[in-house]
C-alpha positions, -999 to +999 in steps of 0.1 A: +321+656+612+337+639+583+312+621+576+269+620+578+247+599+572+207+601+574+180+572+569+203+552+542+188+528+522+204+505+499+178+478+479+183+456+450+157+441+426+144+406+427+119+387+407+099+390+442+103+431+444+126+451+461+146+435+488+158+464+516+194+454+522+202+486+545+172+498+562+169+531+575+205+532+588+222+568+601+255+581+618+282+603+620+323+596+619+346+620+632+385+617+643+379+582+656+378+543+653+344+527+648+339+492+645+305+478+627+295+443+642+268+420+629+261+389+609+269+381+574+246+400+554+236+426+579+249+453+557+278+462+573+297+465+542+273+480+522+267+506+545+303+515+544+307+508+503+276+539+504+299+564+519+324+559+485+297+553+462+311+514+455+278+497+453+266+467+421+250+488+391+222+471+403+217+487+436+191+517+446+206+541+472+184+568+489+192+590+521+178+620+538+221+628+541+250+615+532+279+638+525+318+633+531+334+662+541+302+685+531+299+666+501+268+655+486+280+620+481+246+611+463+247+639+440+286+643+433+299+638+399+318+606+392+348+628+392+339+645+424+340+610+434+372+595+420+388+627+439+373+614+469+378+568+466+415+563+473+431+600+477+408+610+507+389+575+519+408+545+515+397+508+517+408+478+526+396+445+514+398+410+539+420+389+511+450+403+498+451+372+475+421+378+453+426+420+460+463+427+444+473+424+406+489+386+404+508+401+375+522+433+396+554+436+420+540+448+452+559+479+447+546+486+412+508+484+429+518+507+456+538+530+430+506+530+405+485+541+437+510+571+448+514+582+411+473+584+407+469+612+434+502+623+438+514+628+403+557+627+398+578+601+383+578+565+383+613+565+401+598+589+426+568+569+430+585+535+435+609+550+460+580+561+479+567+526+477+594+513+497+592+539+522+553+531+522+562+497+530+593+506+554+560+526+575+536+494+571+568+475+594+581+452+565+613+441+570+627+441+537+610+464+520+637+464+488+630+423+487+587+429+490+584+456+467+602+434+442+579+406+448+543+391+436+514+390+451+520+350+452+554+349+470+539+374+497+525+355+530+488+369+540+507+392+566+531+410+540+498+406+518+478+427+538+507+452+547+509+455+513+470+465+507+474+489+536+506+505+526+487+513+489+454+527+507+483+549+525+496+559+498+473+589+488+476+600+528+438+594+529+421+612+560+400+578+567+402+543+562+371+516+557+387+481+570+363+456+559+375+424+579+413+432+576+425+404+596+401+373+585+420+357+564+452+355+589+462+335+622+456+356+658+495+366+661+494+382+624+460+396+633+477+414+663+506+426+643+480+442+618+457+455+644+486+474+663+497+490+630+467+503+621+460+518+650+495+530+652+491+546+615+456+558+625+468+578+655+498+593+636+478+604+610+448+617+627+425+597+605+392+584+608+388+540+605+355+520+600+364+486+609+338+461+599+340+426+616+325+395+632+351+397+660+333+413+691+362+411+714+385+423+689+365+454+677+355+460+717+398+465+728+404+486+692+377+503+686+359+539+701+327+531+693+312+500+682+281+500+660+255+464+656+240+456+629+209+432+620+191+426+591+203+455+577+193+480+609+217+495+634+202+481+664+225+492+691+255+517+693+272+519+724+313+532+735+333+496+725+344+494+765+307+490+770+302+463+748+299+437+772+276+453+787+252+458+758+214+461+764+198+448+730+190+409+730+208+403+700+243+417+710+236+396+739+228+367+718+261+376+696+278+375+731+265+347+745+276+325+710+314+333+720+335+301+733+354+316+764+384+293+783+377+314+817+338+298+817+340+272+794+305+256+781+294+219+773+278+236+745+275+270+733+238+288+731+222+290+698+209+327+686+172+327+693+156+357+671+125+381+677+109+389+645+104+424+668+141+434+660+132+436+625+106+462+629 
C-alpha cells in the first residue's frame, strides 16, 4: 500500500479546549481512485493535507500509523518531507485563480516546478513545460505557457495546476474539489483527463468532493465523511446503494430531472452518528 493510515486525529485549540476536527479516521490507498464525500467541514481535506504534512502551525496530529510509502510521515524530517510534497504526491487546489503566481507565465510556474525535482536548465525546463501542457490537452501550449494566470480561463487554469503537479511525475495525486470552480462541460473535460493521466501513469488519486454522482462514475472507492469520522466506505458503483442514514440523507438532498420533487428533503441528523 502506498499509503496507511491508523486512528488519525487532527485538533486545534480554542478558548473552549480542544476541538477534534478528524476523529479517529483510518485507511489505506493503493493503485487506485478514491473519492472522499462529506459536508463542508467534515475533514475531508484535512485528512488528506495529513498524508503531506500541510496542516496550520496550529494544528495537533496524532495516529496509531501513517506512513507513505513506509514512511513515518509523523516522524520524517522536514526534508524527508519536501522529498516527498510535489516530487512523489502532488496536490491540486479547487481555484486556479487564487492558487497560481499572478506575476508568473504559466510556463515559468510549470518550469519552476520541473526544475525543483528534476534539476537541468531553465531552457530544458520550459521546454518541458510546453510538453507538460501539450499532455494536459491545451491547444496552444506555445500561446498558454506565455500567458498569466489572468488571461487563462478556469479550464486552461486548472490544466495549468495539473500539468505543474505533473511535473515531478508524482506517483499520486490529492484532488481537492478540482472542478468546483468550473461549468459541467469543463468539469467533464477535467475529469476525463485526469483519469486519462492517472491510468497512464499508474498513480494513485484522492479526489475530495461534494459531488456524489460525480465521485460515484470516476471513482473506485468512495469514502463519507461526517463530523470529522468516516462513516461509511463502500465500492463508488455501490453508492447508491449505501446503508448509513446520512449518505442516504446526502442522496436524498440531490435534485434529479428523471423524479423530480416539489421540494427537496432536508438532512435530518442523529446525534448517534457522532459517537
Amino acid at each position: 500500500m502506498l499509503v496507511e493510515i491508523e486512528n488519525l486525529t487532527v485538533s486545534f485549540p480554542t478558548p473552549q479546549g480542544m476541538s477534534h476536527a478528524v476523529r479517529g479516521v483510518s485507511l489505506t490507498l493503493g493503485a487506485e481512485k478514491m473519492g472522499i464525500v462529506g459536508e463542508s467541514g467534515s475533514g475531508k481535506s484535512l485528512t488528506a493535507r495529513s498524508i503531506l504534512r500541510l496542516l496550520p502551525e496550529n494544528a495537533r496530529i496524532a495516529a496509531d500509523k501513517l506512513t507513505f510509502d513506509g514512511i513515518d510521515v509523523l516522524r520524517a524530517r522536514e526534508g524527508a518531507m519536501r522529498a516527498i510534497r510535489g516530487k512523489r504526491a502532488g496536490l491540486i487546489l479547487q481555484d486556479p485563480k487564487y492558487s497560481l503566481n499572478p506575476v508568473m507565465t504559466a510556463g515559468e510556474q510549470i518550469a519552476e516546478a520541473w526544475r525543483t525535482h528534476r534539476k537541468g536548465s531553465r531552457r530544458e525546463a520550459l521546454s518541458a513545460a510546453v510538453d507538460l501542457l501539450a499532455q494536459v490537452q491545451i491547444r496552444d501550449p506555445r500561446r498558454v505557457a506565455e500567458a498569466y494566470p489572468h488571461e487563462l480561463s478556469g479550464g486552461m487554469g486548472q490544466r495549468v495546476m495539473i500539468a505543474m503537479m505533473l511535473a515531478p511525475d508524482p506517483e499520486m495525486l490529492i484532488a481537492d474539489e478540482p472542478t468546483s470552480a468550473l461549468d459541467a462541460t469543463v468539469q467533464a473535460e477535467i475529469l476525463r483527463l485526469l483519469e486519462d493521466l492517472v491510468s497512464r501513469r499508474g498513480m494513485a488519486l484522492i479526489l475530495i468532493s461534494h459531488d456524489l454522482p460525480l465521485v460515484s462514475h470516476f471513482c473506485d472507492r468512495v469514502l463519507v465523511m461526517y463530523a470529522g469520522r468516516i462513516v461509511e466506505e463502500l465500492r463508488a458503483g455501490d453508492l447508491t446503494h449505501a446503508q448509513h442514514a446520512y449518505t442516504r440523507g446526502l442522496l436524498d438532498c440531490l435534485p434529479t430531472l428523471s423524479h423530480p420533487k416539489p421540494r427537496l428533503p432536508v438532512m435530518v441528523r442523529d446525534p448517534a452518528w457522532l459517537s
